[in-house]
NULOTOR-730335 format. One record per residue (C-alpha): residue number from 1; chain; x, y, z. Coordinates in steps of 0.5 Angstrom, whole numbers, plus 500, padded with zeros to 3 digits. Example, Ala and Ser with C-alpha at 12.3 -4.5 7.8 and 13.67 -1.06 7.14 Angstrom:
! NULOTOR-730335
num, chaine, X, Y, Z
1, A, 525, 491, 516
2, A, 527, 498, 514
This chain:
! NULOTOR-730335
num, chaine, X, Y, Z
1, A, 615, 752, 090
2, A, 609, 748, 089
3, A, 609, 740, 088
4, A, 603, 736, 086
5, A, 605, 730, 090
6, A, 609, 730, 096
7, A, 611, 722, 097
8, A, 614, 719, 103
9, A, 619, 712, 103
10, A, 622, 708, 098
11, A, 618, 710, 092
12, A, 620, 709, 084
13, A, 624, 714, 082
14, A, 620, 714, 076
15, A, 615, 718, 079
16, A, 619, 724, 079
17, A, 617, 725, 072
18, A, 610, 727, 074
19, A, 612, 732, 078
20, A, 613, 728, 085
21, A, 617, 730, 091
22, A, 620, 723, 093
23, A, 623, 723, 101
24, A, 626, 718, 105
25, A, 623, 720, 112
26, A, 618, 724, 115
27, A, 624, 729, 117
28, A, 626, 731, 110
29, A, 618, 731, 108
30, A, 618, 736, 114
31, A, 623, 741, 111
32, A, 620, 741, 104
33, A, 613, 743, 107
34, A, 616, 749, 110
35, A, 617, 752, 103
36, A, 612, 748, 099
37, A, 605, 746, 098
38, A, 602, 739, 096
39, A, 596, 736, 093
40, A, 597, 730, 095
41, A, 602, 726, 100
42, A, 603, 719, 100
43, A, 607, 715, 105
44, A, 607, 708, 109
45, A, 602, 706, 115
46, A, 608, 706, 119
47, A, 611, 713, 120
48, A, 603, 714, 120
49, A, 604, 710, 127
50, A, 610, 715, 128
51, A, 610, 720, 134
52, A, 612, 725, 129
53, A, 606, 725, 124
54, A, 601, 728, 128
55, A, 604, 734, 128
56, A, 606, 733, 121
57, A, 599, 732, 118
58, A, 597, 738, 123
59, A, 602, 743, 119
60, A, 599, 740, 113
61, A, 593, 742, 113
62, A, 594, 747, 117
63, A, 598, 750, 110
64, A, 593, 747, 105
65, A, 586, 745, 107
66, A, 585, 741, 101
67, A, 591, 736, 101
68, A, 590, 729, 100
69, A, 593, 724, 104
70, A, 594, 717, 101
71, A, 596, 711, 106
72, A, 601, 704, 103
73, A, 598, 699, 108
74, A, 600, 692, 108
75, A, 595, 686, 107
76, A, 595, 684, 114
77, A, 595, 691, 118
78, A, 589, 691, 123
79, A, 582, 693, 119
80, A, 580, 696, 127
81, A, 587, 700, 127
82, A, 586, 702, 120
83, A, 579, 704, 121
84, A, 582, 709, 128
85, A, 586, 712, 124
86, A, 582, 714, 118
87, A, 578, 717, 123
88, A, 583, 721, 126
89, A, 587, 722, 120
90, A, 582, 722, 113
91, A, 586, 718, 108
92, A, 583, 720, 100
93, A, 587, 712, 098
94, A, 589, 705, 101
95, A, 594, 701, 097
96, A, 598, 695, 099
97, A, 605, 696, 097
98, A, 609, 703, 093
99, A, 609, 698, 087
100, A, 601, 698, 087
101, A, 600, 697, 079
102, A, 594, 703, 079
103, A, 598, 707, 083
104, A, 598, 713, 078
105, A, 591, 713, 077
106, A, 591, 713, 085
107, A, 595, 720, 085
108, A, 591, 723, 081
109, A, 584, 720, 083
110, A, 588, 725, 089
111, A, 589, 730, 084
112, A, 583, 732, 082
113, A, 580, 731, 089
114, A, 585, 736, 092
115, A, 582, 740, 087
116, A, 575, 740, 088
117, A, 577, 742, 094
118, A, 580, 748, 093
119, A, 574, 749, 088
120, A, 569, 748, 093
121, A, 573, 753, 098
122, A, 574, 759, 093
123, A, 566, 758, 091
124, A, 565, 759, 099
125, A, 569, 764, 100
126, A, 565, 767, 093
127, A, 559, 766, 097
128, A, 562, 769, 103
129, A, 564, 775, 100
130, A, 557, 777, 097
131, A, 553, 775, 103
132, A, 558, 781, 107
133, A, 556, 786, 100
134, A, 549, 784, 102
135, A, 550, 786, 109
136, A, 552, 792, 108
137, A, 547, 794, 103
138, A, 542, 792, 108
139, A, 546, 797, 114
140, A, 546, 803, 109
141, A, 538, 801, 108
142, A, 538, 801, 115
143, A, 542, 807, 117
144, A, 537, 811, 111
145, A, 531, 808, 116
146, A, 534, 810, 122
147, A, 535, 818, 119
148, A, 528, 818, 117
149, A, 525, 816, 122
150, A, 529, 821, 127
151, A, 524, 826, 128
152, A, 518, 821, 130
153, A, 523, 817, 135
154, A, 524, 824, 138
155, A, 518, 825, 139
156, A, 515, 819, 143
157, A, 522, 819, 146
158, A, 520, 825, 149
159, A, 514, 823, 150
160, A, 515, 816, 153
161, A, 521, 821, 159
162, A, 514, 825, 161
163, A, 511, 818, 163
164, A, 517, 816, 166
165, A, 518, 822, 171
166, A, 512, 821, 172
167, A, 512, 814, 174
168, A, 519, 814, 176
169, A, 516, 819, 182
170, A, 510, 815, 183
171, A, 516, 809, 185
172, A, 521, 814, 189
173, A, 515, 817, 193
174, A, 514, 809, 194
175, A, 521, 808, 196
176, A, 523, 814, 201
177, A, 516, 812, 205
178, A, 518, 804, 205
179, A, 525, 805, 207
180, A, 527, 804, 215
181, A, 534, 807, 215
182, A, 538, 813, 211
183, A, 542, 807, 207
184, A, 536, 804, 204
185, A, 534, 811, 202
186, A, 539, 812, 197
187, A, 538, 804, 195
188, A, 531, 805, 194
189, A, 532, 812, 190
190, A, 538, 809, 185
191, A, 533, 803, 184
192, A, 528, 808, 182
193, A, 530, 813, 178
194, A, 536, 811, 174
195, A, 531, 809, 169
196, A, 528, 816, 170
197, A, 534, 822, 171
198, A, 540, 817, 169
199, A, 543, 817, 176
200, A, 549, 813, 177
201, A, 550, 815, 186
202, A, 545, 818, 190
203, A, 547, 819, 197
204, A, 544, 823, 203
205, A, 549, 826, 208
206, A, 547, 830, 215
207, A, 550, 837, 216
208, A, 555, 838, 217
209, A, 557, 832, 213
210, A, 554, 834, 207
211, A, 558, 842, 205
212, A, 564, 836, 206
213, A, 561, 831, 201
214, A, 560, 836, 197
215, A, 567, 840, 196
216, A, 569, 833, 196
217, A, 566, 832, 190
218, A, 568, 838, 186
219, A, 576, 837, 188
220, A, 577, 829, 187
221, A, 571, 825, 184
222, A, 569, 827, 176
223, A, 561, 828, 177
224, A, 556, 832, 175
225, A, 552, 832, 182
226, A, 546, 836, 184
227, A, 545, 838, 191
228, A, 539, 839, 194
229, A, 538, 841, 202
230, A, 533, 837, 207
231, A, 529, 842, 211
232, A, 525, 839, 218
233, A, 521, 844, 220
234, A, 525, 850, 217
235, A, 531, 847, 220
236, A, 536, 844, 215
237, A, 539, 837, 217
238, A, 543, 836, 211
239, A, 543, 834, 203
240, A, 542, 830, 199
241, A, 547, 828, 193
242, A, 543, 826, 186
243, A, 551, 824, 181
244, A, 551, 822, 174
245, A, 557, 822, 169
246, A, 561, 828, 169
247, A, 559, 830, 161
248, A, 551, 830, 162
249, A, 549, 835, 166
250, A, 541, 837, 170
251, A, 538, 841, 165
252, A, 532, 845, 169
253, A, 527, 840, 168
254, A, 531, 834, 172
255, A, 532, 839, 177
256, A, 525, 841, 179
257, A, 524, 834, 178
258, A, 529, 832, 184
259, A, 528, 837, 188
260, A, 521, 834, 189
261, A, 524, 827, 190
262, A, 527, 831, 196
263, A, 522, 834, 200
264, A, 519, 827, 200
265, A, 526, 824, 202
266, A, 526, 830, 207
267, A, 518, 827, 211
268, A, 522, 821, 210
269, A, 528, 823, 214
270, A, 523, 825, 219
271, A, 519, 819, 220
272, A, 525, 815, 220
273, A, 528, 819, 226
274, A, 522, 818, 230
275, A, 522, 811, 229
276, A, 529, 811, 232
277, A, 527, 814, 238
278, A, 521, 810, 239
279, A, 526, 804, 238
280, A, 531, 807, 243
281, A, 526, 808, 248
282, A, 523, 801, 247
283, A, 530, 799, 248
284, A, 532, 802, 254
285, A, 525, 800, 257
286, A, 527, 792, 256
287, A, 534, 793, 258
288, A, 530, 796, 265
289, A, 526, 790, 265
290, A, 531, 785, 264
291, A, 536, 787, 269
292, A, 532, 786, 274
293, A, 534, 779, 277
294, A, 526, 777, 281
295, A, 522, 775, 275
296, A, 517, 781, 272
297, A, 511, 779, 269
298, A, 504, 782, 265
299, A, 498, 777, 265
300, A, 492, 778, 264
301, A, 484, 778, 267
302, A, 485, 770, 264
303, A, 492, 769, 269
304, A, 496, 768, 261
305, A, 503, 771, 261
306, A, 503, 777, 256
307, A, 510, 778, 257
308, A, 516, 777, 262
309, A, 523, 779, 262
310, A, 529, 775, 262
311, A, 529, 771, 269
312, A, 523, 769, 267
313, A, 525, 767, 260
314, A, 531, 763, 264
315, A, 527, 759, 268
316, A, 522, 757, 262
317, A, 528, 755, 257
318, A, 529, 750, 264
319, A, 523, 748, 262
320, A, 522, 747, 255
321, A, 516, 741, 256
322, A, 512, 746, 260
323, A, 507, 749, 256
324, A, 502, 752, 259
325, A, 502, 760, 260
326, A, 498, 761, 266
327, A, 502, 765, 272
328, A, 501, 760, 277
329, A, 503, 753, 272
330, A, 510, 757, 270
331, A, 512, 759, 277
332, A, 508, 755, 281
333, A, 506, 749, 278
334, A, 500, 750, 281
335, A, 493, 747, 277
336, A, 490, 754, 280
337, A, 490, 760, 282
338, A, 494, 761, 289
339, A, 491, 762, 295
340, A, 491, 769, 297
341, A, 492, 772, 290
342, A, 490, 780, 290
343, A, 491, 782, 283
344, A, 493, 790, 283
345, A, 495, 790, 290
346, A, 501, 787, 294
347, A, 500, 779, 297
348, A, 505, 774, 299
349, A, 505, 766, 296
350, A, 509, 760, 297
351, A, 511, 755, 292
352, A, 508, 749, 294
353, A, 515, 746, 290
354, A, 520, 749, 293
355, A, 518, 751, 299
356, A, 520, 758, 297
357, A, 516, 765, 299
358, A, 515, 770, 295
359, A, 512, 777, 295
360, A, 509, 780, 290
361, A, 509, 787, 288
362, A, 502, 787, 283
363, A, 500, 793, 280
364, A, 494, 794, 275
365, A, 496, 798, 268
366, A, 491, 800, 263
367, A, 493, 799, 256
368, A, 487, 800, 252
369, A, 481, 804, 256
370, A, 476, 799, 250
371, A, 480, 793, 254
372, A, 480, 790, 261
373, A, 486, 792, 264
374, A, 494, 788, 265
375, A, 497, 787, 272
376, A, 505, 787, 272
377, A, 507, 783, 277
378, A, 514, 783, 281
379, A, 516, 776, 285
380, A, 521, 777, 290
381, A, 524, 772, 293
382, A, 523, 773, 301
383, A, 525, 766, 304
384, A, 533, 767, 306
385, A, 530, 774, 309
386, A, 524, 770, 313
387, A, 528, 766, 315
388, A, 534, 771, 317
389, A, 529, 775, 321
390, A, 527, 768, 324
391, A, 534, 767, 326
392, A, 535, 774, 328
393, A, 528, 773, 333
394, A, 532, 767, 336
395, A, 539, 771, 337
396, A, 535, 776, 341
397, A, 531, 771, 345
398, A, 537, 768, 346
399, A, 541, 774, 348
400, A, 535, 776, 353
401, A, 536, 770, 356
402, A, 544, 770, 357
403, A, 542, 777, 361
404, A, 537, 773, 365
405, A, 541, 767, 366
406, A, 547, 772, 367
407, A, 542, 775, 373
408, A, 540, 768, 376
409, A, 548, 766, 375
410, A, 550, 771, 380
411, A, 544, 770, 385
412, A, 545, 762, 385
413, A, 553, 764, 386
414, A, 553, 766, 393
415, A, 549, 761, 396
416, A, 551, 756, 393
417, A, 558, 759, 395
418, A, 555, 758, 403
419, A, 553, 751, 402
420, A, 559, 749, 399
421, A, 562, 751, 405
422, A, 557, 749, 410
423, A, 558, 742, 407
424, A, 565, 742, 408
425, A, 565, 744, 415
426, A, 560, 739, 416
427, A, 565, 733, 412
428, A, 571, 735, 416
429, A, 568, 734, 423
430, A, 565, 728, 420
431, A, 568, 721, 422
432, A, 569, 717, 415
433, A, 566, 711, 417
434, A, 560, 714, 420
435, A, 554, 712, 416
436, A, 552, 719, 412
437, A, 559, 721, 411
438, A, 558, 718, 403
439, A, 552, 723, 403
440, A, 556, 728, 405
441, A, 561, 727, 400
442, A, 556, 727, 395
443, A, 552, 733, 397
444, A, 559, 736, 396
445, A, 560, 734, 389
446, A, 553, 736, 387
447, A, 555, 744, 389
448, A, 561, 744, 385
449, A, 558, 741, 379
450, A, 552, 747, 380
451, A, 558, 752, 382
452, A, 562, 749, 376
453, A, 554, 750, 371
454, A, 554, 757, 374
455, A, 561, 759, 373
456, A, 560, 757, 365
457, A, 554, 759, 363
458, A, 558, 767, 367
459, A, 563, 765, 363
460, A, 558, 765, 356
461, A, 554, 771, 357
462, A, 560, 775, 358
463, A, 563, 781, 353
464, A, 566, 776, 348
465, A, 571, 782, 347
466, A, 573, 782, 355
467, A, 578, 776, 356
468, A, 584, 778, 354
469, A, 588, 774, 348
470, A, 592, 769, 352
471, A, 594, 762, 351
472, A, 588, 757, 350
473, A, 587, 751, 350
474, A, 582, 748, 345
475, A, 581, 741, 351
476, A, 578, 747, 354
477, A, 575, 750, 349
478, A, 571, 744, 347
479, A, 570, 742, 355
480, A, 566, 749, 356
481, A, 563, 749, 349
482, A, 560, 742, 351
483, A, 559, 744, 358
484, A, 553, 749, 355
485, A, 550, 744, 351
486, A, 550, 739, 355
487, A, 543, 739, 358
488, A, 541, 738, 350
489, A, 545, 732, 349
490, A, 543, 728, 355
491, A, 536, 731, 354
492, A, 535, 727, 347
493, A, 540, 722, 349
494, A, 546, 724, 344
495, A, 552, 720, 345
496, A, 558, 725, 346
497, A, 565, 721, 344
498, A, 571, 726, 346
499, A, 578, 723, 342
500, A, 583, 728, 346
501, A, 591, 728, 346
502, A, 595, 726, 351
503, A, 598, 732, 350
504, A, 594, 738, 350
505, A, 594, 743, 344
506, A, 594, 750, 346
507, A, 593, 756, 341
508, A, 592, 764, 342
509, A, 586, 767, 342
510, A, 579, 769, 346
511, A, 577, 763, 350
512, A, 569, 766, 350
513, A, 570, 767, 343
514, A, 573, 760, 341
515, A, 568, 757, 347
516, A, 562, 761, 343
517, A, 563, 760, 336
518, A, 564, 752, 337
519, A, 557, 752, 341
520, A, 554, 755, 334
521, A, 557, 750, 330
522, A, 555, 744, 337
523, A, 548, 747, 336
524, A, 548, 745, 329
525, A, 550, 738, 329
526, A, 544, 738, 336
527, A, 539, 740, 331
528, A, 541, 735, 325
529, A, 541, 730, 330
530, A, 534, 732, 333
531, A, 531, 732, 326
532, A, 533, 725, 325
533, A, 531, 723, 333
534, A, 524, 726, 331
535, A, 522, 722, 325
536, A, 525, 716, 327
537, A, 524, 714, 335
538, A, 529, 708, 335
539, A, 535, 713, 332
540, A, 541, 712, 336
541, A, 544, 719, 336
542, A, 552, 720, 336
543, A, 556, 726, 336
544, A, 564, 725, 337
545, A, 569, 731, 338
546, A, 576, 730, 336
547, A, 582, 734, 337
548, A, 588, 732, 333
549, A, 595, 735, 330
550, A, 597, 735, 324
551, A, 603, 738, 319
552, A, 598, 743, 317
553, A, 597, 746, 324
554, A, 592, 744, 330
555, A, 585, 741, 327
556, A, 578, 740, 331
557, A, 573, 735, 327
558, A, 567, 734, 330
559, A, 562, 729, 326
560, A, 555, 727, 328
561, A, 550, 721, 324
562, A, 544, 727, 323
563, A, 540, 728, 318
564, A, 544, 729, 311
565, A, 539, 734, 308
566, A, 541, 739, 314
567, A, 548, 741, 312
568, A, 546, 744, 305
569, A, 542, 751, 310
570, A, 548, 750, 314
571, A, 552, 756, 310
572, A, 546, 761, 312
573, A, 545, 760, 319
574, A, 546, 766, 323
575, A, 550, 761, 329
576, A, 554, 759, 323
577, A, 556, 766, 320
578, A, 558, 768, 327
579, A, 562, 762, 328
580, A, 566, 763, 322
581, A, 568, 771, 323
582, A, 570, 769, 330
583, A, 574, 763, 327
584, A, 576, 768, 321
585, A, 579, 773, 327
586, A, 583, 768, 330
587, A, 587, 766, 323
588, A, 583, 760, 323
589, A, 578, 757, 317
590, A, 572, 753, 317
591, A, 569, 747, 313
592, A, 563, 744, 312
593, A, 564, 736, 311
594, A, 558, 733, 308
595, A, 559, 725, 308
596, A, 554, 720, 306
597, A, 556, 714, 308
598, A, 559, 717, 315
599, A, 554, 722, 317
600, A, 555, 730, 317
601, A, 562, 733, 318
602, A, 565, 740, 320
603, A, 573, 741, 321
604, A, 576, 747, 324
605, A, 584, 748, 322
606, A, 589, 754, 326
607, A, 594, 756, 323
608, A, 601, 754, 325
609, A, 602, 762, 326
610, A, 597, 763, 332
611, A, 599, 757, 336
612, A, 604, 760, 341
């Protein structure tokens, strides 16, 4: 049903006679734009400001484009909320009442808009139909162009395919020569000859590898492929695959073209080999070079680091400041060379930082018969092992000296025994009260105390291995063990102080053994107090042994006021090692006690288990 005028609220009734449709309410308006269409609708600001009119002017339009709208809006509405209405709804009128004197000439004003809009639609579309005419006269021009054209575009495209196989191998060969890896072959080929052959996969595999590809190919991938073999020096090493769409085979010209390509990938593949083992060599040489742990390095006539490995590496990151590469500044910190280098041959050097000593394996290279030659220099690291030769010279000195003393302590035993007892014979006849009877006395303590040394020092230069495990006593084992060392300490004028239990503490084991490992661990608190006696004159040494129980088992700690910076070689001295096996086989365990404020401590701890 068509209308010319839709009108919305309490309009006169007259109005029907000019072919109105008059509604009550936006929803009954709402029904009837379903089944009609309206030039013109008219209705109040108010269901305008409705939430329903939106979509209602949408559906209008939506229907019939050139549909006018008219709006009744009261004198005193809001001239800016009018105006934002106008903007997003286009009202053709305004009036001020539905009883507006010059409404008809308002509708119709209307009309004859809607009309022209519809005027000016049908033109447009006119327009647009003849341009579509136009255009496809122009593509049947075109096509009669193409057509003719045919032949000529034929020809240069055979031309412009010579040029580019020739240009498309010119790239491939390029890309197979500047390709590292198989992987970058193929990437390289199918940049450069997808233009050329239409190649849509390239692919390189080794044999067997590649009688595999190939099956693969025909039984489960749609492709037209095109199989070359690679031959290195007459030995096939594989194929190369040259695939593109299953509708577009390789006529014989692509075919010989390819097959060119691939001898080049062939010399490729070769090269590439060789380079992988070159690659694999340098790699197991560095690999050989950085596992050592002494420093290896290559200098030059100049003394600068071509080249060093790993534990080099490490200690220059120590140092990240240092900037110089002369050999002696990095490992040295030497302003020049060091005294008594021998390039080429091996010598032996000291770091004047670290008081280390160094021996060097130095080996001349030449690398290039035009230039002066390299040395490669090996730095091991000889300063525990000096040291461990000097320990092991005193050990010997040491052992000779307990064969000499075991000697003179036999020989001295037995007159000491006829003097004992002389001198006793002449006490008991001897009246107490006569004037030399205290001199008696004394010559008789003297010789029990020589035969008491003789019978230590027997006691020490014994088999460790010879006593018997029995039940010791570590009041013993300290006595005897002080008793040997006792001429040092009353020599440097060290104070021994002994803090003893009333009762006595007795363990199981070797008293020669306990004697000789607590001695080694004595003699290393002597040494440290001797060092600081030695740079200080006025220095009043002390050494304090003392023998406790504990929860833990039976303890022996000895202390000393020595100089502190001993205690940090103290693990690697050979008196220290030998004491803790021997202490190790008796159950017990040894600890080095460094103490800044009281001095230099060591404590021995036995274990309940091997204490009787």
């Amino acid at each position: 049903m068509k209308a010319g005028f839709l009108l919305i609220g309490p309009w006169d009734a007259r109005l029907q006679e000019l072919g109105a449709h008059i509604a009550t309410d936006l929803n009954q308006a709402w029904h009837w734009i379903q089944d009609s269409t309206y030039d013109v609708v008219a209705l109040s600001v108010t269901l305008i400001l409705g939430k329903k009119f939106p979509e209602f002017y949408e559906e209008v339009k939506r229907a019939h484009p050139a549909t006018q709208f008219i709006a009744v809006v009261p004198a005193d509405f809001s001239a800016n909320q009018l105006a934002l209405l106008h903007e997003e709804f286009t009202f053709l009128r305004v009036m001020e009442s539905f009883q507006d004197p010059d409404l008809e000439t308002h509708l119709f004003s209307a009309l004859e808009e809607a009309n022209q809009r519809k005027q000016d639609e049908n033109l447009a579309l006119l327009i647009r139909e003849q341009t579509a005419q136009l255009k496809r006269l122009q593509i049947e021009l075109e096509e009669r162009v193409q057509k003719r054209t045919k032949f000529l575009t034929e020809a240069r495209r055979k031309l412009f395919l010579t040029n580019s196989r020739i240009e498309g191998f010119k790239r491939a060969l390029m890309a197979v020569h500047e390709a590292s890896s198989v992987v970058e072959i193929e990437q390289l080929l199918n940049d450069s000859l997808a233009a050329t052959v239409q190649t849509s996969w390239i692919r390189l595999f080794f044999h067997p590898q590649d009688e595999l590809f190939a099956k693969q190919v025909q039984t489960q991938l749609s492709f037209t492929q095109f199989q070359v073999p690679l031959f290195r020096q007459h030995e096939k090493v594989g194929s190369i695959f040259f695939l593109r769409a299953p509708d577009h085979p390789f006529s014989k010209d692509e075919s010989d073209f390819l097959t060119r390509v691939a001898e080049a990938v062939a010399l490729a593949l070769d090269r590439i080999q060789k380079l992988k083992e070159s690659e694999s060599m340098k790699e197991q040489w560095e690999a050989t070079f950085n596992s050592m742990s002494d420093p290896v390095v290559l200098i030059d006539t100049n003394y600068d680091i071509i080249q060093s490995n790993k534990a080099l590496n490490e200690r220059l990151s120590e140092n990240k400041e240092e900037t110089s590469r002369k050999c002696f500044k990095v490992l040295y910190n030497r302003e020049e060379p060091c005294p008594g280098c021998q390039r080429g041959s091996n010598f032996r050097v000291q770091s004047r930082s670290s008081a280390r000593t160094f021996e060097v394996y130095s080996q001349s290279l030449v690398l290039d018969s035009e230039k002066p030659p390299v040395f490669v220099n090996l730095y091991h690291d000889v300063t525990q092992q000096l040291k461990m030769e000097r320990q092991i010279l005193e050990s010997a000195k040491m052992a000779e000296l307990g064969t000499i003393g075991s000697s003179i302590a036999h020989e001295l035993n037995n007159p000491l025994g006829g003097i004992l007892s002389f001198t006793q014979l002449i006490k008991m006849d001897m009246d107490p009260k006569h004037p030399l009877y205290p001199d008696v006395v004394e010559m008789e303590a003297g010789v029990q105390r020589c035969k008491e040394i003789v019978q230590n020092l027997l006691g020490f230069t014994r088999d460790p291995n010879a006593d018997r495990e029995g039940a010791v006593s570590l009041k013993e084992v300290c006595l005897r063990s002080l008793k040997i060392v006792e001429l040092q300490t009353k020599s440097q004028g060290i104070e021994v102080k002994l803090h003893f239990p009333a009762d006595d503490i007795v363990i199981r084991g070797h008293l020669n053994m306990l004697a000789q490992a607590l001695k080694n661990i004595l003699q290393i608190s002597i040494d440290r107090v001797t060092d600081r006696i030695r740079h200080n004159k006025n220095f009043k040494a002390l050494m304090d042994i003392e023998i406790l129980m504990t929860e833990a088992g039976p303890e022996i700690l000895i202390h000393d006021n020595g100089s502190p910076e001993k205690s940090t070689s103290m693990p690697l001295g050979l008196g220290l090692s030998v004491a803790s096996q021997i202490l190790r086989d008796h159950d017990a365990k040894l600890e080095i006690l460094p103490d800044k404020t009281a001095g230099n401590g060591v404590k021995i701890s036995f274990t309940p288990t091997h204490t009787p």
